[in-house]
C-alpha positions in Angstrom: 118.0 26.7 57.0 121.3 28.9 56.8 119.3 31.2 55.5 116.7 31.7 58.9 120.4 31.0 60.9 121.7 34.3 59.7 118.6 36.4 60.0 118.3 35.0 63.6 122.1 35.6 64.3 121.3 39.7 62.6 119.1 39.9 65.2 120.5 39.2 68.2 123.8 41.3 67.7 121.3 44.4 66.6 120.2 43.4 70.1 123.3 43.0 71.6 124.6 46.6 70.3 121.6 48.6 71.4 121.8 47.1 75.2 126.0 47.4 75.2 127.4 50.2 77.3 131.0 50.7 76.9 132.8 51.7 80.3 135.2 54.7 80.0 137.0 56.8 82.2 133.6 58.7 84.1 132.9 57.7 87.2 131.3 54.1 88.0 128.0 55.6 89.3 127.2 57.3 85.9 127.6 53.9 84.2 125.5 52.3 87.4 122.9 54.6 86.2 123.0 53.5 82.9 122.3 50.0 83.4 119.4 50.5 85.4 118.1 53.0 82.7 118.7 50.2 80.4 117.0 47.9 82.2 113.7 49.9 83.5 112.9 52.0 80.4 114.1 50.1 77.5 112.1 47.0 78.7 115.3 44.4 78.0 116.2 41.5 79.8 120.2 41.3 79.1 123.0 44.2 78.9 126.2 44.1 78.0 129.0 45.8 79.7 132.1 46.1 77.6 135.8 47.4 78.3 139.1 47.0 77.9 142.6 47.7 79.3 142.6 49.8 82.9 138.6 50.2 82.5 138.0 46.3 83.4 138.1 46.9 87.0 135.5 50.0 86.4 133.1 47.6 84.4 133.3 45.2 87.3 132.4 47.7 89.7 129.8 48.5 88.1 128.2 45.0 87.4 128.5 44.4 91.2 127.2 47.7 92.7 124.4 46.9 90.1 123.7 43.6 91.2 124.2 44.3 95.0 122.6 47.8 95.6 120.2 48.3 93.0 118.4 45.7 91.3 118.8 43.0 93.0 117.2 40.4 90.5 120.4 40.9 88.3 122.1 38.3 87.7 125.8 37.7 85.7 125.0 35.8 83.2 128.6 35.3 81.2 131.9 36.5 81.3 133.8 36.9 78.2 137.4 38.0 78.5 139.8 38.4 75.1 142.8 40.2 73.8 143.0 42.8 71.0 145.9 44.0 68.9 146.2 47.7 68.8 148.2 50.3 67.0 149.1 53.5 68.7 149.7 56.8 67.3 153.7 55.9 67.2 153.0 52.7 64.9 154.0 50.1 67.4 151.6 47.1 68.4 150.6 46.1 71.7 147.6 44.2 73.5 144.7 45.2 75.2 142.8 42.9 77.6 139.4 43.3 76.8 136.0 42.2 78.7 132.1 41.6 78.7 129.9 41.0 81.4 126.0 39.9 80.7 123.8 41.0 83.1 120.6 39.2 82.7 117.5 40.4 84.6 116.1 37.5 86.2 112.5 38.8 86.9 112.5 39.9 83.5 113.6 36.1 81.8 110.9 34.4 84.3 107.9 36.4 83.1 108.8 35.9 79.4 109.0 32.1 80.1 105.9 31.9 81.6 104.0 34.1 78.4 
């Protein structure tokens, strides 16, 4: 049973790292566009947006003009918010918020349900 547990849990974070887009410092449209790419031509249900530090509030943009101006369907499925320990270049330690946002395509999940 463990066994099946582990190949199950393999497979969903293969799925989880192929539909996560890490926001950065472009511009919130670019990453906009890359969710609905994600969405339309990859064929999945769920993406992940993932950032940390001063590129939260860009990854929340971006889930929102997502969800309000483009696809509409999209919801948020789960908000995950943590802290990592970083070392800069100087050796000295400090936290970093860090966040991910699942955006689940509700058309998407409906028609799988009903297959």
């Amino acid at each position: 049973m463990t066994e099946k547990a582990d190949k199950i849990k393999k497979t969903e974070e293969k799925i989880k790292d192929e539909n996560t887009i890490f926001i950065g410092n472009k511009p919130s449209m670019q990453y906009v566009i890359a969710v609905v790419t994600q969405f339309n031509s990859n064929g999945c249900n769920k993406v992940f947006l993932k950032a940390r530090g001063r590129t939260i509030s860009r990854a929340v943009d971006t889930a929102e003009i997502v969800k309000n101006r483009f696809m509409k369907n999209i919801i948020i499925k789960d908000i995950q918010i943590g802290t990592e320990n970083l070392t800069n270049e100087e050796g000295r330690k400090s936290n970093v918020s860090t966040i991910e946002i699942s955006l689940l395509n509700n058309n998407k999940s409906n028609s799988t349900k009903n297959k």
